[in-house]
N, C-alpha and C positions, 0 to 999 in steps of 0.2 A: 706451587701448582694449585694447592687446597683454595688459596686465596682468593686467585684469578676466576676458580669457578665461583664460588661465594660472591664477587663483586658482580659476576655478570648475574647471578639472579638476587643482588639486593632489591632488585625493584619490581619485582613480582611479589603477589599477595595470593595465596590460594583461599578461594573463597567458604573453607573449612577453618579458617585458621579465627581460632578465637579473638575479641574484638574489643569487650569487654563484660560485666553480668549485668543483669535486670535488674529489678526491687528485688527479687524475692534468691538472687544469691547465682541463679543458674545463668551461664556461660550463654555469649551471644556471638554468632559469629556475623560473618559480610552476608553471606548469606540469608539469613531471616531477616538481615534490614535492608535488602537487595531483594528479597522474596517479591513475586509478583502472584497475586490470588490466581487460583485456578480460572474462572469465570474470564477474567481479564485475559489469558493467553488463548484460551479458548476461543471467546469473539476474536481476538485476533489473529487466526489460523484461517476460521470462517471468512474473515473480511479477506483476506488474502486469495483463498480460493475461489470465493467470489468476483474477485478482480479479475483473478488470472483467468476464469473461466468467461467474462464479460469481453476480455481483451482479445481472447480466442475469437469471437464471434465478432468482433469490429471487422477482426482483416478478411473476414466473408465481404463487409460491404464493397460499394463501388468506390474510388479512388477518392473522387470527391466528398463521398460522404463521410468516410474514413478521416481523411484529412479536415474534416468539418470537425467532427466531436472531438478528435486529437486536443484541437486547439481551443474547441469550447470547452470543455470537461477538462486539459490536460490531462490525459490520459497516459501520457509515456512520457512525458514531459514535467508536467505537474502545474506548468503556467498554463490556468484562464484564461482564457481572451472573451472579449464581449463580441457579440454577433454584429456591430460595428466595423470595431478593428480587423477581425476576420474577411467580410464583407471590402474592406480597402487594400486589403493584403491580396483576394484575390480577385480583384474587381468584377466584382459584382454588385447586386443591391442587399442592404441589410434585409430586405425581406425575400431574397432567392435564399440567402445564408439560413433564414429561419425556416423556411419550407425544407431544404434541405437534411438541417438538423431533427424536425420533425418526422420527416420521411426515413430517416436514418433510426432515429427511436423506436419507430414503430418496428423496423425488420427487426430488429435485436431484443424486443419487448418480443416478438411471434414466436422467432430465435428460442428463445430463454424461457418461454412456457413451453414451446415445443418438447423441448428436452426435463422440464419438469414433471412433462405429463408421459411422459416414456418412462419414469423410474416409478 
């Protein structure tokens, strides 16, 4: 019985478990070479909240405008498109796609100070 559990956790590593030492003698685990700086986690908390706060306020706009920045920006998606390809996707002219996106900016720019000048 001892065994079967031992095999199932050979292949787990707890990230306390020592790794090997430094120059100067002291013990190094996964951890400190896995460590990520504060700063670094930090902007990246930010950047997430800022998204998720940005993506909040897309689905205020209008259908088309929504689906405008989606695909320009990848916004839930993550694929770009150029205001061409968009533009042929839903036939239109590349420069209705660019008014659109512009007019789409700007409510989420209003949006987005609005709510900065409220805190």
């Amino acid at each position: 019985m001892h065994l079967r559990v031992v095999k199932k956790n050979r292949g787990e590593v707890s990230l306390y478990d020592p790794i090997g030492t430094d120059k100067e003698g002291n013990e190094i685990t996964l951890l400190d070479v896995l460590g990520t700086p504060a700063e670094v986690v930090q902007d990246m908390v930010e950047a997430q909240l800022e998204e998720a706060k940005i993506k909040e306020k897309v689905k205020k706009l209008s259908g088309r405008e929504r689906n405008v920045l989606e695909m320009r920006f990848g916004l839930f998606h993550g694929l770009c498109k150029t205001q061409r390809e968009i533009a042929k996707m839903l036939g239109i002219s590349r420069s209705y796609v660019s008014r659109i996106e512009k007019r789409a900016i700007q409510k989420l720019l209003k949006e987005l100070s609005f709510d900065n000048n409220k805190h």
